[in-house]
matplotlib code that plots the C-alpha trace (Angstrom):
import matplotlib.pyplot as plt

x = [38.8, 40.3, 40.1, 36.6, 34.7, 36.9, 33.7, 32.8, 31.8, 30.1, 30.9, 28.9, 29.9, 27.3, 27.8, 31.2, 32.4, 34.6, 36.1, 39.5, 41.1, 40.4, 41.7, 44.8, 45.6, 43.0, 40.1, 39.0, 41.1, 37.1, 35.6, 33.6, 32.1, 32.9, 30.8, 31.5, 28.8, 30.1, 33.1, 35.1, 38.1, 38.2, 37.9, 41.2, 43.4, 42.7, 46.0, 46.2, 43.2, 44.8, 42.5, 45.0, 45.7, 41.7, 41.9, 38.4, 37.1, 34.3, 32.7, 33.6, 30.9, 32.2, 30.6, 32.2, 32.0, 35.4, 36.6, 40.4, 39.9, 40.6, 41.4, 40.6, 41.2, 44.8, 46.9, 48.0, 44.5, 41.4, 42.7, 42.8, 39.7, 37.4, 34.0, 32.0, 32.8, 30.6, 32.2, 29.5, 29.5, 32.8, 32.3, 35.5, 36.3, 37.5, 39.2, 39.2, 43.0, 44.5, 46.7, 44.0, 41.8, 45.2, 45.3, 41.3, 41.4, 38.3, 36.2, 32.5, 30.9, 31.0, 28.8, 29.3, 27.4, 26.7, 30.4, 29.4, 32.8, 34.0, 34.4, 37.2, 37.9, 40.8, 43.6, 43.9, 40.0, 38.5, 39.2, 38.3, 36.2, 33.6, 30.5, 28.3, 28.8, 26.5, 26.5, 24.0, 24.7, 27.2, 26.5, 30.0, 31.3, 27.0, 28.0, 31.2, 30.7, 27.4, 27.2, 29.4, 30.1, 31.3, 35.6, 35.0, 32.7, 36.0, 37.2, 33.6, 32.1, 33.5, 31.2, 28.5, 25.4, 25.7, 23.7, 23.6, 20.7, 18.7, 18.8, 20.5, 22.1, 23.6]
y = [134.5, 132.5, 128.9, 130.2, 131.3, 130.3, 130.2, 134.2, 135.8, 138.5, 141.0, 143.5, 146.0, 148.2, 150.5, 148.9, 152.1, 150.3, 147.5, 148.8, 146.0, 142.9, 139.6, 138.4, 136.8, 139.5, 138.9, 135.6, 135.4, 134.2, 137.5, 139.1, 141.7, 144.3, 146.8, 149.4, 151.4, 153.7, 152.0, 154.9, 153.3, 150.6, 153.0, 154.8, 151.8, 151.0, 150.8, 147.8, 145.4, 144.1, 144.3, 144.6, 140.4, 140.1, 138.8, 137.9, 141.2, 142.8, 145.0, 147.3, 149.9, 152.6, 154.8, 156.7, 160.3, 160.9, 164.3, 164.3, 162.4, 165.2, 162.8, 159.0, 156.1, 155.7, 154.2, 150.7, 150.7, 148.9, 145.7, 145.9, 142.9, 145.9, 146.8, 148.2, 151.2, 153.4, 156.0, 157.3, 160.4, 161.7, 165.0, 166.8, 165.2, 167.3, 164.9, 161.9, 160.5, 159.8, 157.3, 155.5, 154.8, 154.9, 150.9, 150.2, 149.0, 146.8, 149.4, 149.2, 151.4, 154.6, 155.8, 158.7, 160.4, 162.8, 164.2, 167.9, 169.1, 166.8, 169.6, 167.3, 163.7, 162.5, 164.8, 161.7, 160.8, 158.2, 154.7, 154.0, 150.9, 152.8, 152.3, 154.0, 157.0, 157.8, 161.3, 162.2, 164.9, 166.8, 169.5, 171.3, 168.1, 167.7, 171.5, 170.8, 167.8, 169.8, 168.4, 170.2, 173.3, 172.0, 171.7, 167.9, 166.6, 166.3, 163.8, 161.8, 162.3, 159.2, 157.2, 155.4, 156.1, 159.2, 160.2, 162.8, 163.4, 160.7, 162.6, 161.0, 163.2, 160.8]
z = [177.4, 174.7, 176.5, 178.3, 175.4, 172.3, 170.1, 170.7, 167.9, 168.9, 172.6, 174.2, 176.6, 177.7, 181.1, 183.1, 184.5, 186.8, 184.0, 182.7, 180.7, 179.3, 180.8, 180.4, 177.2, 175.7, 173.5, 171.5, 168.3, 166.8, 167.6, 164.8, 166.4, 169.4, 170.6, 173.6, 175.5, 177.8, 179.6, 180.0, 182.4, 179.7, 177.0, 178.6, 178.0, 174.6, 173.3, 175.4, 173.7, 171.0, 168.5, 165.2, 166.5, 165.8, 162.8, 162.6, 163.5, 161.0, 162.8, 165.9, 167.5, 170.3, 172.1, 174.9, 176.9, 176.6, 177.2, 176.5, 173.1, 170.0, 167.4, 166.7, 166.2, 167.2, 164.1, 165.5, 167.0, 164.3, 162.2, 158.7, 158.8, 159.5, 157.1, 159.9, 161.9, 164.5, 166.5, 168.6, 171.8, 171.6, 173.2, 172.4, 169.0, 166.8, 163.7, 162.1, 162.5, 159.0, 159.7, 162.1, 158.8, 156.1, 156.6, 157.0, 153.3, 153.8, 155.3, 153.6, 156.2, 158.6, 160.9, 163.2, 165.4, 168.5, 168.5, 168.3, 168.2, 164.9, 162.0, 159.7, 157.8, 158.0, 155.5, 153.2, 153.3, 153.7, 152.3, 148.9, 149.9, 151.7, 150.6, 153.1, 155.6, 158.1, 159.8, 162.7, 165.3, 164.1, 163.0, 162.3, 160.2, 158.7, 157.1, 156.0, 154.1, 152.7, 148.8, 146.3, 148.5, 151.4, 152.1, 153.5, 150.2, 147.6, 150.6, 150.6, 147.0, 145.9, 148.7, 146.9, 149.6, 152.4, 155.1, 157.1, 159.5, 158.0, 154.8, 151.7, 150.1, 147.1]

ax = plt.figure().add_subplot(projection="3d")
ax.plot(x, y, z, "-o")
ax.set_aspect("equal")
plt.show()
């Protein structure tokens, strides 16, 4: 892809069920955005993309049906470049992973939604540069991070503008 397309800036996947990696040589070092719809055999072999060498990368969108994932992102997974983050239909999701966001110091916004099963943040919380999370769909994390009374709001009540079904709540 890099000597194809070298002057890619922006990739979308949407419904590949059969594509499971990337060509060889991965994706162009120019990219600025990446978004995944439901490529789940791709989705398996993540660890493989390459995306910390994305040094270009702002903005990254996945959305996946997933069963066996508990916990994401992996920690050697997003690049540091990151300010835009969606992680969208993660049915068995259950936590952010801490040291998948501990390095995501340029992260401006979050958005996550239909992962019924997510009910924590990451232990650290969230980056300090966040200026916007976005909650729709789930509803065990929505009542957690419930404004001033819920055990997830100490790790978000420094985040300038939240929303949680649509609803701002700051």
């Amino acid at each position: 892809m890099h000597t194809i397309l070298p002057s890619l800036v922006a990739l979308q996947l949407s419904w590949c069920p059969e594509l499971e990696s990337f060509p060889d040589g991965g994706l162009p070092s120019n990219l600025k955005t990446l978004d995944i719809y439901y490529c789940d055999k791709l989705f398996s072999h993540r660890m493989e993309w390459g995306l910390q060498g994305l040094h270009s990368l702002k903005s990254f969108h996945i959305h996946t049906k997933q069963i066996e994932v508990e916990s994401f992102p992996e920690e050697t997974l997003l690049p540091v470049t990151l300010t835009s983050l969606a992680i969208t239909s993660f049915p068995n999701l259950e936590s952010l992973n801490s040291k998948g966001f501990q390095h995501l110091i340029s992260l401006e916004r979050l958005a996550i939604s239909s992962c019924s099963k997510l009910q924590c943040l990451p232990e650290e919380g969230l980056p300090t540069s966040l200026s916007f999370l976005h909650i729709r769909q789930c509803p065990l994390l929505e009542h957690h991070c419930e404004r001033e009374k819920g055990k997830e709001w100490p790790k978000i009540a420094h985040i300038p503008l939240i929303e949680i079904n649509f609803e701002v709540i700051t």
